[in-house]
N, C-alpha and C positions, 0 to 999 in steps of 0.2 A: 504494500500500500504506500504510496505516496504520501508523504507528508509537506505540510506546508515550509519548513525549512528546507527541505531535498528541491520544493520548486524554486524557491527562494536561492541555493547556491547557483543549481542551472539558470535562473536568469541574469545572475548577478553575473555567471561563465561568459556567457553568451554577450550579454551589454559589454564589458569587460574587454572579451576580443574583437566584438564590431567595431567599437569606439578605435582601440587601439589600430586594427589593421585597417581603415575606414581615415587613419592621420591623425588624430588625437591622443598617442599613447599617455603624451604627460597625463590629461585629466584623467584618461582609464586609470592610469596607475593612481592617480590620489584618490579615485573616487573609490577606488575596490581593491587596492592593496595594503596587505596589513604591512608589520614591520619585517615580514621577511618574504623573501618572492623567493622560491627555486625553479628554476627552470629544468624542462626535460630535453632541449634539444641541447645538445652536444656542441654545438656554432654559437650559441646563445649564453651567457654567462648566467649566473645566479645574480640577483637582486634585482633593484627598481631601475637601474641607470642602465645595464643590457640592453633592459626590453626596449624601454624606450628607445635607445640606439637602434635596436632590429626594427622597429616599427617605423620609424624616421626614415631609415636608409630605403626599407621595403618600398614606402611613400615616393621617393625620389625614382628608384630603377624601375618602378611596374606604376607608372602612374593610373594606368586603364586596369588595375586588377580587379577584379570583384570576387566576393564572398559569398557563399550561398549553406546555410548552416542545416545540415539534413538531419540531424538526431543529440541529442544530450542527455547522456550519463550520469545516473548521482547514484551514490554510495556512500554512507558517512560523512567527511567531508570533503570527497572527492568527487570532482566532474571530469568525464572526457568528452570532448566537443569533437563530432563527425562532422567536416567541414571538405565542401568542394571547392576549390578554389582555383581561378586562373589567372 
């Protein structure tokens, strides 16, 4: 069963990575990052100033990208975001 929290993390996921990949990572990251960020990808550093960097740069080389968010994951306090992307 779904819980109102579990919807709660997936949108907060989801707001979080549009905002960011969409050109705004600073405000994603203030509006929905607590005091520690780890990141999963390997190219990507851990903390708040990474991401922002990956999402900046992302913005400058793919400026026609778009996102298209097909499913989101919750578990505890975990989301994974199935994302199409070009």
């Amino acid at each position: 069963m779904m819980t109102d929290k579990l919807r709660e993390n997936k949108s907060n996921a989801i707001a979080f990575y549009k905002m960011s990949y969409e050109g705004n990572p600073r405000k994603a990251v203030e509006l929905y990052v607590g005091n520690e960020y780890m990141q999963h990808n390997p190219l990507v550093g851990d903390g708040k100033q990474p991401i922002i960097d990956y999402f900046d740069r992302m913005a400058g080389e793919y400026p026609e990208k778009s996102i298209e968010f097909i499913r989101a994951v919750a578990e505890g306090d975990l989301v994974v975001l199935h994302t199409h992307q070009v």
